[in-house]
N, C-alpha and C positions, 0 to 999 in steps of 0.2 A: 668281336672286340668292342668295349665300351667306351663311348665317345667322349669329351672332356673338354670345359671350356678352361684356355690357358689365356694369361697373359688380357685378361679383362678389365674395362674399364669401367664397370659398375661394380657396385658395392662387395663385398666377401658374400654378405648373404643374398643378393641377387645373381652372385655368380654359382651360388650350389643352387639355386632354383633352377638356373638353366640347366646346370649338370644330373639335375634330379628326372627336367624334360626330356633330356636328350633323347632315350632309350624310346620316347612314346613316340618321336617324328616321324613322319614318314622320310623318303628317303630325299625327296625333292624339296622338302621341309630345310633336310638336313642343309642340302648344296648352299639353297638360301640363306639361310640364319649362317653358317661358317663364311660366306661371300658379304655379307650385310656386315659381321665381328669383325672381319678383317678390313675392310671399311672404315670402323667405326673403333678410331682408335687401339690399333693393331691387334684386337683381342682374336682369337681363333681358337678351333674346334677340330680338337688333336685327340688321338688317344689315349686315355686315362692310364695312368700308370697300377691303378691299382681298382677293383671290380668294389663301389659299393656295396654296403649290406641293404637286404631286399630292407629290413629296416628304414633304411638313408633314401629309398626310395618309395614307400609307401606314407613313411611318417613326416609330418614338417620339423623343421629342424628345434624350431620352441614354441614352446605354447606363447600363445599371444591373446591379449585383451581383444575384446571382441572391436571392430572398427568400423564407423559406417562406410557402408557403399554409396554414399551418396556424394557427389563430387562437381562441383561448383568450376566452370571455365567462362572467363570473362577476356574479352578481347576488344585492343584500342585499336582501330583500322583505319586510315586514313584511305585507303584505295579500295578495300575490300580481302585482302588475302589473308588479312588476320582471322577476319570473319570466316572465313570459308575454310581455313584450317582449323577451323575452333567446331564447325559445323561438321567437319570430316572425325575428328577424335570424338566428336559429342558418340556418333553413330559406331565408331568403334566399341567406345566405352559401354553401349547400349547394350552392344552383345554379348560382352562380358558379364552381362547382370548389374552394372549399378546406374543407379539414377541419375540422371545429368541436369544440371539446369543451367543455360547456354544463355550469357548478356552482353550486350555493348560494357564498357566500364560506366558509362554515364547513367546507365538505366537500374546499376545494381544500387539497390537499398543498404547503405553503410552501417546498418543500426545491423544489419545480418552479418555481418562480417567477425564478431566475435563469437559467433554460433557455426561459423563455419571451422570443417573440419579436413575435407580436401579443396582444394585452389588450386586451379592453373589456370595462370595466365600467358596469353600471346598478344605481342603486343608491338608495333612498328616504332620506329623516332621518326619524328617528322624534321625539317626544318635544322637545325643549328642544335641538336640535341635535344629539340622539344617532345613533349606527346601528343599526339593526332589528338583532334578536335573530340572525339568519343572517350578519350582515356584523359582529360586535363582534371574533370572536376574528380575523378577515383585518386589520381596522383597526386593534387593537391589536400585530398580528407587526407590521406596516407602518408602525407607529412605534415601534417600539422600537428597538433596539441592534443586535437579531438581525437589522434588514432588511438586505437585502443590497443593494450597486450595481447598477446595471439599467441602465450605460451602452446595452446590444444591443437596449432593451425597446422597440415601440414600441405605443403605449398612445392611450386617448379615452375620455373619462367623460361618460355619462348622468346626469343628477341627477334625481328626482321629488320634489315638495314640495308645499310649500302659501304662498304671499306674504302670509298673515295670520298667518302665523309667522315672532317675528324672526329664527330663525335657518336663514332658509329654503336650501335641498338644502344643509345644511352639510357633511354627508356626501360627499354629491361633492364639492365645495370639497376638504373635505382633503383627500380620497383625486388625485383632479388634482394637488396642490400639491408630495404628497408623494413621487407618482412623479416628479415631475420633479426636485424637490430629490436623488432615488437614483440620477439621470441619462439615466431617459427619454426617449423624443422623441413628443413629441404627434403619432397619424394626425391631427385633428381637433381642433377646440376642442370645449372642454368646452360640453355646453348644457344648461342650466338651466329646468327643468318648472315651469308651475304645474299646478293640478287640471287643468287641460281638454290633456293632454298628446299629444293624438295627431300635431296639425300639427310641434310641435319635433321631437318621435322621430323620427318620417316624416325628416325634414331633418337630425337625426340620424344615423339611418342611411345614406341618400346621404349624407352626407360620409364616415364612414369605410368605406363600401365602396369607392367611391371615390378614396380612398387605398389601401386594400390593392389594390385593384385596379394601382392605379399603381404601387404596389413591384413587383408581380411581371409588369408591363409585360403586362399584359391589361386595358387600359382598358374598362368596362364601366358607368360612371358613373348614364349615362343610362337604361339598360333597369335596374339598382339602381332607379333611383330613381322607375321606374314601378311598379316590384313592391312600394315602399316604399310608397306609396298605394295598391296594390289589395290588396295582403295584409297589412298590418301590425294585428297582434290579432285576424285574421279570427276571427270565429267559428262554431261548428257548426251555431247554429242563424239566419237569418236577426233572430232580434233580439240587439241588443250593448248598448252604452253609446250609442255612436253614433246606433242606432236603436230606441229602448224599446218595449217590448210595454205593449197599456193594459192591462192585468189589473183584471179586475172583481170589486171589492170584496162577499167571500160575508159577511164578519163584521166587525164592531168593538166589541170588548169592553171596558170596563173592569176591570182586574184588582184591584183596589184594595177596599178594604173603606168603609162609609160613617165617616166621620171620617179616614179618613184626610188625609194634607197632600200628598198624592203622587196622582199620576191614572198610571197604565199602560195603555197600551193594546197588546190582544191581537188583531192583523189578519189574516185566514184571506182571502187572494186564489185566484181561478183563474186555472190557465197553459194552461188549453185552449186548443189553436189554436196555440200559441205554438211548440211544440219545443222549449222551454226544459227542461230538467230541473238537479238539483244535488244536490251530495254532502253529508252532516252538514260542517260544520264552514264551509261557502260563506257568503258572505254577499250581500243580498239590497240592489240602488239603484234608490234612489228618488227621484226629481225631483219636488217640492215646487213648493208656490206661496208665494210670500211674502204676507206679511196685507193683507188688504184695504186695515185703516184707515191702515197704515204707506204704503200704495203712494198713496192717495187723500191723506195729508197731508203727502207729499214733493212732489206735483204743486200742491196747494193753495199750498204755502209758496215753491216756484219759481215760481207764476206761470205754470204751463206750462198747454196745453190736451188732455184728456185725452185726443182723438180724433186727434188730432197724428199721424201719418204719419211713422215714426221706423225704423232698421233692425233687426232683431231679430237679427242674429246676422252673423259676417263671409261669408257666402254668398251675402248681398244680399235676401233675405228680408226683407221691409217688414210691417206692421203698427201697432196704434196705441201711444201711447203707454204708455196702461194696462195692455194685455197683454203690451207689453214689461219694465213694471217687474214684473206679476204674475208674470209665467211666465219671463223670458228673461236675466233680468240681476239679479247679486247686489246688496241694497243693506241688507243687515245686518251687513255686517262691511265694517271701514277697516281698509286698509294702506298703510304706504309709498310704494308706487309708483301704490297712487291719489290718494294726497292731493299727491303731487307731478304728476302729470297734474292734478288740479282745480286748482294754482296755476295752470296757466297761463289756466284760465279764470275766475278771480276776480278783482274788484277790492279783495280789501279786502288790505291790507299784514301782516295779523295774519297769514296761513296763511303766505304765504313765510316770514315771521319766522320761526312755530314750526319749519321745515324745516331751519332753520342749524344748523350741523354742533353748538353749544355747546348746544342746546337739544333734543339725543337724549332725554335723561330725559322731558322734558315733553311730547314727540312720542309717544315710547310711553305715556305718563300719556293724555294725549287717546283714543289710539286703542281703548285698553283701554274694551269695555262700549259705547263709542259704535256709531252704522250714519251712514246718508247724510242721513239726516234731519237731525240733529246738525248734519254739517256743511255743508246745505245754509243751515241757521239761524245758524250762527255765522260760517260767512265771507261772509255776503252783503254787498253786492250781486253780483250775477253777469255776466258778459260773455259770455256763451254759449246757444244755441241748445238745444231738449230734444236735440238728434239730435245736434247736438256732445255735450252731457252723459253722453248714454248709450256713446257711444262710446269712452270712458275706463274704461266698468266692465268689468268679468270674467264669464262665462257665469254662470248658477245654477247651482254643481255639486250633483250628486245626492246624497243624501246616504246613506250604509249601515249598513244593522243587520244583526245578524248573525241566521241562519235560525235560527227553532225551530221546525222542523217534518223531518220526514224524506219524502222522498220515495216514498219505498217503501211506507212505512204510509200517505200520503196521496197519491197519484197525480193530478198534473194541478193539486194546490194548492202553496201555499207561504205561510206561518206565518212575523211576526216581531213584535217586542216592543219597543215605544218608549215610555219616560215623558214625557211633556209638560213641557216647559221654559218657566216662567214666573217673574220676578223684576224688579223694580224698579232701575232704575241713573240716574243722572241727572235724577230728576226726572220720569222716565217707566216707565208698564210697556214691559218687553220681550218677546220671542215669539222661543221657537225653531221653524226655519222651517219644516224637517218635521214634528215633533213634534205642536206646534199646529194646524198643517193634518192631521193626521191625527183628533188628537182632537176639534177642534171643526168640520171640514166636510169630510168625508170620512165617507159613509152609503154600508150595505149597496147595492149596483146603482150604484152610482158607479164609475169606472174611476182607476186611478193607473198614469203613464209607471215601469215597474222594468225593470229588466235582473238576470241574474246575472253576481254574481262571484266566480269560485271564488278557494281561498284553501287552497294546495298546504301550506301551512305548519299548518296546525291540521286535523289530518286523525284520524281514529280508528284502530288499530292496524291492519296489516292482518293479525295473529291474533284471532281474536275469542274468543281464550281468554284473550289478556293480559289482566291486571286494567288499570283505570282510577280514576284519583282526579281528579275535577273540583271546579276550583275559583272559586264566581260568583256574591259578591252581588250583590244588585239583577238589573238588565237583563243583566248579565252571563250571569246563570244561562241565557239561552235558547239559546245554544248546545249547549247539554247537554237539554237536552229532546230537540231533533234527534238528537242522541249515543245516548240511553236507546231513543227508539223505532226507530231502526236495528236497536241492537242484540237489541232485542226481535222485532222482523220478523226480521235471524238468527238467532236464537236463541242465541247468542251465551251462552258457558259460563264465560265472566270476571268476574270480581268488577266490581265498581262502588260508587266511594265518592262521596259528595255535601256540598261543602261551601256552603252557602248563609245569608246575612245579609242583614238588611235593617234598617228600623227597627223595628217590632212586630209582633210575633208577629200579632196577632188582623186587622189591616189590610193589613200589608203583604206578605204571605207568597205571594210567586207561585209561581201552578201548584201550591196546595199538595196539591189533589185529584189531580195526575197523578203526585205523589212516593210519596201515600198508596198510589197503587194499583198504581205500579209496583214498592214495596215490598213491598208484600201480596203481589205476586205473581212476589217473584224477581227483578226487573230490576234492581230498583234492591238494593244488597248493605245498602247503611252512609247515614245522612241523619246529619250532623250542620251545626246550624243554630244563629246567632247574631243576637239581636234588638238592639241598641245602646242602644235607648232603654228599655227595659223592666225594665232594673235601675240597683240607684245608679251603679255603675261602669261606663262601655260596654264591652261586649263585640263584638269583629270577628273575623272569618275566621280571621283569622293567628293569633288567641287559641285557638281551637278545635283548628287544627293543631299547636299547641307542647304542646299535653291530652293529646294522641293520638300522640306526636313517636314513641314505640317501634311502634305497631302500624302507625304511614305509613312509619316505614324497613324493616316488615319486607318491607311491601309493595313499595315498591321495589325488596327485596333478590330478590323473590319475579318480579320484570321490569314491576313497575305503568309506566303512561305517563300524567303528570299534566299539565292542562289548566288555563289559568287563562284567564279572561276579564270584562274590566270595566277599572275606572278603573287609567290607566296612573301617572298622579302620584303617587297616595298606596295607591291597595290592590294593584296589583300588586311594588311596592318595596316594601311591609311583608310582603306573602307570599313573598315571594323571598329579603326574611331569614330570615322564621320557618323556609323550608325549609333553608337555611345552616344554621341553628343546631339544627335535625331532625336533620341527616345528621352536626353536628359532635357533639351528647352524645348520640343513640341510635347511632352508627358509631363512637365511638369516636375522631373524626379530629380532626386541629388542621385550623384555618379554613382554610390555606391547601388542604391534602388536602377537607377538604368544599368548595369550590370549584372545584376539580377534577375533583370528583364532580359536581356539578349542568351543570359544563358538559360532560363526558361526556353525561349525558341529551340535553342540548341539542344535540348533534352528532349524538345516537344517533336522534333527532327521539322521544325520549320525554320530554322537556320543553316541550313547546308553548305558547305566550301567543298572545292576542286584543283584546290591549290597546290603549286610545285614551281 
């Protein structure tokens, strides 16, 4: 019987490419690819109603102009997952026979861009809609004046985001929008990520290989798209995201002094066993449990029973219901697209209401501070099943801190730095979900699911004579401990400068014994630190750097590479001016030339950010 794909979501003529494969799969081929279709936009692989001509299967269905195999992937990545999906297709694409040439967006030469003939991009939003630090100056040529027509271009955009942001993969959005509007032709639609991104990519990439495939009339669709599930993000060591290592908790410190208003917690795990290893600048995920009492008074308030036989994940994986709210499904954060899935399972007329297109303001007013609790209590009554219910929500994604530890000075461990997040909203306390699980039930000989992930974009020089100017109040500062003690196990001959704030001096001053003794003894060059609350006037970061604005430009001028990491809304945009207005009265320059200059660093990758 011959096989058929019905009911598909690519093209007409990608869809007889696969019908033309079908016949050559082998059989485990087949299960894959009909399991992946029916996934992927409910297309599936049924039998053919009627037997092709040996014709319809030897010959392509039209002749086509010859098209290069040569195929341009450019990715903006603020954390690294762009990059690494961009580095996974590059190698895909490789085996299919065409040429790949694999950039940051910052590093591609724009004057090539109307020479180009395949494009894909991937690419993250950062922030309030923005594009990551490696994609602003590609986004910005690409809207401007200077873009060029791209009638010959043909292009497909990856988006990465988060659906509890409203302005979720906005980034891709424009960049799709705008290649078309310069006269583009889409391989592929554009597809849109949430956190849990591996099944979209995977599907992702079968389509536009699949397409390039098809320009250059070497149909190859199907074995793509089995490579796109067994190697897409592989990694070195047997544990990923996908499969966590339990790493056994050797410490849990509080870093914090007594009075303080702030709890930090300092966690020293073991990666024995693991093969895991990482670089300074990686950062370390962790999968969390959400709170006990939140999981037990969402189940209380629905009505539901806790031992309930519910699915924990879409692989069919069963379990109860408790362990699915603890361990397997987000329920502290409302978005959009769940509160529009819970309409359909509510009786009450209020939720639909809020959803109406005139009632946006008040839809992000609700969302804001609330979880599922909220709106298991406010739109009640319910018309739904726990198993229905769970089935609307979104994986628990893991959540990441950045390493402070180096691996070299510590072998086989790995070190990060979480403050505990607790506040009042609504009439209720809240709990951040890692954070709180960390500090309040997480003990020494206890294990937590992490993975690594590296982060190609905030890396330490690779002279280790360069100087360095780090810059990290708060939590931010622990990337730079990992930074210090590398360079300390190299020995490393480069200056090092430290800029570090918090709220007071006497409580709140982390790591301050490992600054004391990395200074004492050379590692550390320069400590200049800012306490906010400790005098009438606050003092920040960016204050300490505008003090100092002549001996930090000489250091730049000298080849420093500066580092910032921490809050991306308010301390990383005020250090980004201070350093503007550093390079515009100690350089000499009018603002437009010091901005010039900062984004030179940024291209030179001696500008690095770690901000969220």
């Amino acid at each position: 019987m011959q096989l058929h794909v019905t009911n598909s979501p690519f093209s007409e003529s990608q869809a007889e490419l696969l019908n033309r494969l079908l016949p050559t799969l082998t059989e485990s081929q087949r299960i894959w690819l009909g399991g992946y279709l029916a996934a992927f936009g409910g297309a599936a692989v049924a039998p053919a109603v009627q037997e092709p001509s040996a014709a319809a299967v030897q010959e392509p269905a039209a002749a086509a102009p010859a098209a290069s195999r040569e195929v341009t992937i450019l990715f903006g990545s603020q954390t690294g997952n762009c990059q690494r999906l961009a580095t996974s297709l590059s190698g895909q694409l490789k085996e299919q026979g065409f040429t790949v040439n694999v950039s940051a967006m910052n590093s591609f030469k724009t004057n090539a861009l109307k020479k180009t003939e395949n494009l894909l991009l991937i690419v993250s939003t950062h922030g309030e809609g923005e594009p990551p630090d490696n994609a602003r100056s590609f986004y910005e040529f690409l809207h401007s004046k200077r873009a060029p027509q791209l009638e010959g271009l043909h292009y497909s955009v990856l988006g990465l985001g988060d659906t509890s942001y409203e302005f979720f993969c906005q980034t891709g959005k424009d960049f799709d929008k705008r290649l078309e509007e310069l006269g583009g032709t889409r391989l592929g639609l554009r597809v849109d990520c949430d956190l849990d991104y591996d099944e979209p990519a995977a599907g992702w990439f079968t389509q536009v290989i699949g397409a390039l495939n098809e320009r250059v009339n070497a149909p190859q669709i199907a074995e793509a798209a089995v490579e796109a599930a067994e190697h897409a993000d592989a990694p070195a060591s047997p544990y990923s995201r996908n499969q966590p290592f339990y790493a056994e908790v050797l410490e849990n410190l509080n870093l914090n002094g007594r009075g303080s208003d702030r709890e930090t917690r300092h966690l020293e795990l073991s990666l024995e066993g693991s093969g895991l290893a990482f670089e300074p600048g990686d950062s370390l995920g962790v999968y969390p449990e959400n709170h006990p009492q939140l999981v037990e008074a969402l189940i209380s308030a629905m009505g539901w029973d806790a031992g309930e036989t519910v699915p924990l994940n879409k692989k069919g994986e069963t379990g109860s219901l408790r362990e699915a709210l603890l361990r397997h499904y987000e329920i502290t954060v409302l978005t959009k697209p769940l509160l529009e899935q819970a309409a359909k399972l509510s009786a009450a007329p209020a939720l639909q209401e809020l959803l109406l297109p005139e009632r946006q303001q008040a839809l992000k007013d609700y969302i804001h501070g609330r979880d599922l609790l909220d709106l298991a209590v406010d739109f009640a009554p319910w018309k739904a099943t726990a198993s229905e219910f769970v089935a609307i929500l979104r994986k628990l994604p893991a959540r990441l801190y950045s390493i402070s530890s180096s691996y070299n000075a510590n072998p086989d461990e790995v070190h990060f730095t979480v403050r505990a997040v607790r506040y009042e909203a609504n009439g209720r306390q809240r709990y951040g979900v890692c954070s709180v699980h960390c500090a309040e039930r997480v003990q020494p000989g206890d294990k937590l699911p992490i993975y690594i992930q590296s982060n190609p974009n905030f890396k330490l020089p690779a002279n280790p004579d360069a100087p360095v100017i780090m810059i990290g109040p708060g939590t931010g500062v622990a990337p730079f401990r990992s930074f210090l003690e590398e360079r300390e196990v190299q020995g490393a001959a480069g200056k090092s400068w430290l800029f570090y704030g918090d709220r007071h001096f006497v409580t709140d001053f982390l790591y301050q014994t490992d600054w004391q003794r990395m200074l004492k003894d050379g590692v550390l060059s320069k400590l200049d630190v800012a306490f906010s609350r400790d005098t009438a006037e606050k003092v920040y970061v960016q204050h300490r750097i505008l003090e100092h604005s002549r001996e930090l430009y000489a250091w730049l001028q000298e080849g420093a590479h500066i580092y910032v990491c921490g809050d991306e809304k308010h301390m990383a945009h005020d250090v980004h001016t201070a350093l503007l207005t550093v390079i515009e009265e100690a350089g000499g320059m009018s603002a437009e030339a010091a901005a010039a200059y900062l984004d030179t660093l940024q291209q030179e990758q001696r500008y690095q950010r770690d901000v969220y």
